[in-house]
VOPAGU-2260 file (C-alpha; in pm, 1 decimal, decimal comma):
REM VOPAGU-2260
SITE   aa  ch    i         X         Y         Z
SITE  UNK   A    0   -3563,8    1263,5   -6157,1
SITE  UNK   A    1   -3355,0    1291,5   -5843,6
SITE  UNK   A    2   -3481,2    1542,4   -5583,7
SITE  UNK   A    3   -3272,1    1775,6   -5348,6
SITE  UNK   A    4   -3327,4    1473,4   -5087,5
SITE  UNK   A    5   -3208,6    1210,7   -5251,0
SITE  UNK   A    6   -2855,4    1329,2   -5364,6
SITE  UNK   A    7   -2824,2    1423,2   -4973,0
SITE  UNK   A    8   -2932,2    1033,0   -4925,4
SITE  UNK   A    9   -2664,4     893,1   -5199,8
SITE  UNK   A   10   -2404,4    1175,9   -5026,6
SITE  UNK   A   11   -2509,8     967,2   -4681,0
SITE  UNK   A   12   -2485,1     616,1   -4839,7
SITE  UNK   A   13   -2109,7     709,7   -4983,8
SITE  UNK   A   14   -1973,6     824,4   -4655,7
SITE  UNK   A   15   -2118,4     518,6   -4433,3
SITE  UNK   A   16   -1935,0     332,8   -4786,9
SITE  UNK   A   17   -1626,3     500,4   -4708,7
SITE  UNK   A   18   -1536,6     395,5   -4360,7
SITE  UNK   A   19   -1552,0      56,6   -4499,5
SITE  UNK   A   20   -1311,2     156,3   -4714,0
SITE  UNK   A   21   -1132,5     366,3   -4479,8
SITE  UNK   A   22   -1079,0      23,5   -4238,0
SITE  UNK   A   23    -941,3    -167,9   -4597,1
SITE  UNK   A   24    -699,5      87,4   -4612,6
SITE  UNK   A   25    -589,1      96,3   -4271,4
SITE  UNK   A   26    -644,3    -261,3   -4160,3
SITE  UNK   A   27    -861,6    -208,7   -3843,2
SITE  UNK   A   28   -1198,9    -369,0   -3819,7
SITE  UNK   A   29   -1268,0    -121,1   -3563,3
SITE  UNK   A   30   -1275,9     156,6   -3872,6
SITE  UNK   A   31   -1534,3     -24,8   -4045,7
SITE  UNK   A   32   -1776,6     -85,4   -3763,2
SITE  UNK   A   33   -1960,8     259,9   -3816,6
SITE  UNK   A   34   -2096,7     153,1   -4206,2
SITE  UNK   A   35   -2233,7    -168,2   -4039,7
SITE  UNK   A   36   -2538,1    -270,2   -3816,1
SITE  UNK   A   37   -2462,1    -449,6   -3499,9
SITE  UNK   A   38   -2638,9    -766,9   -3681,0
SITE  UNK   A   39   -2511,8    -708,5   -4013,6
SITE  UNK   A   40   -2434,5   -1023,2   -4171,1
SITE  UNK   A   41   -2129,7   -1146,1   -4501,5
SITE  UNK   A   42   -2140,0   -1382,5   -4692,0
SITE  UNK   A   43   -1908,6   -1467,2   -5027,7
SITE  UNK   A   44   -1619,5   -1751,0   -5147,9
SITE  UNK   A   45   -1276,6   -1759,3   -5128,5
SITE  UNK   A   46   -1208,6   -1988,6   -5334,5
SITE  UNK   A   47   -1366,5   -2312,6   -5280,4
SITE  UNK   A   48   -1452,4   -2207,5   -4921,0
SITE  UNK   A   49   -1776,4   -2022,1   -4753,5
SITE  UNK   A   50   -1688,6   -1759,9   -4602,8
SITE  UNK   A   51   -1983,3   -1650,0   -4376,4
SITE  UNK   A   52   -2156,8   -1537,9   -4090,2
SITE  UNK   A   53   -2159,6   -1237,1   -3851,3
SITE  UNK   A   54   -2015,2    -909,5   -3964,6
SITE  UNK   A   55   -1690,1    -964,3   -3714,5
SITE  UNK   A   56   -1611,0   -1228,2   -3957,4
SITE  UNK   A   57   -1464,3    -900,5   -4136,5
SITE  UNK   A   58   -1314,4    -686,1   -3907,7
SITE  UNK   A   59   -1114,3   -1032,3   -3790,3
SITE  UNK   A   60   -1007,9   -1088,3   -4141,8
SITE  UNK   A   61    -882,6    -753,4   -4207,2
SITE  UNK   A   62    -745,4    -732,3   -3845,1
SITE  UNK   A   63    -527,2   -1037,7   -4004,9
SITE  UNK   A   64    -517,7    -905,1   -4330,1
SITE  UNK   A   65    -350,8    -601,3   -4257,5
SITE  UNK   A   66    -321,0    -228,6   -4392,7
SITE  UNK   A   67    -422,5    -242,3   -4801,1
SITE  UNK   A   68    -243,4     106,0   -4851,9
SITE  UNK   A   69    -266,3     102,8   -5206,7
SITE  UNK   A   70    -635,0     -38,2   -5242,3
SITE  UNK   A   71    -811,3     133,7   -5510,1
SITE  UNK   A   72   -1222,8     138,8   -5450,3
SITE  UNK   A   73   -1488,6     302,7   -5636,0
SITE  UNK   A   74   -1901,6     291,4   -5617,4
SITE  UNK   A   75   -2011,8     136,6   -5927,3
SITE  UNK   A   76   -2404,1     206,2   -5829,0
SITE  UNK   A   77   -2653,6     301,1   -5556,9
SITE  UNK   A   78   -2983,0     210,3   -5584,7
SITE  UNK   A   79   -3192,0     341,3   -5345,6
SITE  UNK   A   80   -3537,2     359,3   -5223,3
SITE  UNK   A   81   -3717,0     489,4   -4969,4
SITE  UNK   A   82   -3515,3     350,2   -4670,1
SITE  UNK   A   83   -3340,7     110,9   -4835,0
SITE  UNK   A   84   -3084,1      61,5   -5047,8
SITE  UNK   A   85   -2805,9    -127,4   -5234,3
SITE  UNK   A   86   -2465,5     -28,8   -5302,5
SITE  UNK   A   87   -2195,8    -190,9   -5566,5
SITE  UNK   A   88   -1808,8     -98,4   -5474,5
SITE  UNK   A   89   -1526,9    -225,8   -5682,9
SITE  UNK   A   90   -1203,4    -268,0   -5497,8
SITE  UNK   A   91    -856,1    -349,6   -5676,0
SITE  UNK   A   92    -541,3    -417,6   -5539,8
SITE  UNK   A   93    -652,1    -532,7   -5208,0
SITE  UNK   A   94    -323,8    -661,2   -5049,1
SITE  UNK   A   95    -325,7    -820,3   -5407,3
SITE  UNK   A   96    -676,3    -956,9   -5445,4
SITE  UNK   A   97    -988,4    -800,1   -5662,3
SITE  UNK   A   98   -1352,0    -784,5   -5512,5
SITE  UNK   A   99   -1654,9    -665,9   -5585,6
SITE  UNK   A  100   -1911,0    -626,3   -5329,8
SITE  UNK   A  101   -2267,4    -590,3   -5320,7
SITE  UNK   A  102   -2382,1    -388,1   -4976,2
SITE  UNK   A  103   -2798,9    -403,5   -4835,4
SITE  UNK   A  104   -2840,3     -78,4   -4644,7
SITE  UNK   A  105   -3176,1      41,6   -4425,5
SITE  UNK   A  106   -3228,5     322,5   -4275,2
SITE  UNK   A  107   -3233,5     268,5   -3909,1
SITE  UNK   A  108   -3296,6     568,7   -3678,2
SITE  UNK   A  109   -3245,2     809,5   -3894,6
SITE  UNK   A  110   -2869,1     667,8   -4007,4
SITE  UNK   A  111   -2801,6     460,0   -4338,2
SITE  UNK   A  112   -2626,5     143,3   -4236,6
SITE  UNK   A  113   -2543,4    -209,9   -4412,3
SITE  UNK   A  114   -2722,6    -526,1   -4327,0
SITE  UNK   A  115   -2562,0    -719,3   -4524,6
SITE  UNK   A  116   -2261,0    -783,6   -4766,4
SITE  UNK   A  117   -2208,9   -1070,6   -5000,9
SITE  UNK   A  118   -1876,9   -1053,7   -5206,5
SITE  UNK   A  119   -1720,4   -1144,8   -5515,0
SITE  UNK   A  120   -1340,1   -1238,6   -5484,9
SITE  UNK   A  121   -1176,0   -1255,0   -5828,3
SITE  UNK   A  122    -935,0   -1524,0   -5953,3
């Protein structure tokens, strides 16, 4: 059964979510930067291609990518534990593409952030 805590912790874990979302929407990498550590890591395929590496691989790409004004996102799941945790998000209509993503959070200093994100673009 959840306690008082942990809703505030899943309440914590969907805002740092959200500016991630918020920088989709917008198209500014610099939006984003707050959901992720400074070492955070992505990895995923577009198409036949690996698409991985530091976590500015990201902000570049949707630097490039531009504003995805009508992106639709939702959290499928959180599971969390302790000071970690792991976070499913759904996004549709991503300047016309479909992901889903699968986030790795910890707890650093008090603050929820993602260490890493490995994504699922759909054909």
């Amino acid at each position: 059964m959840a306690t008082e805590n942990d809703i505030n912790e899943y309440d914590a874990i969907s805002k740092v979510i959200q500016h991630y979302i918020d920088g989709a929407k917008s198209g500014k990498g610099e939006l984003m930067k707050p959901a992720f550590h400074n070492d955070a890591t992505i990895f995923g395929y577009v198409g036949s291609d690996l698409f991985a590496g530091p976590i500015q691989g990201l902000y570049d790409w949707n630097d490039a990518n531009g504003p995805a004004a009508a992106i639709v996102s939702r959290i499928a799941s959180i599971d969390l534990v302790g000071t970690v945790a792991s976070v499913r998000l759904e996004s549709d209509n991503w300047t016309g593409h479909r992901f889903t993503d699968f986030f790795n959070l910890l707890k650093v200093h008090g603050e929820w952030k993602v260490m890493n994100k490995v994504f699922h673009l759909h054909a």
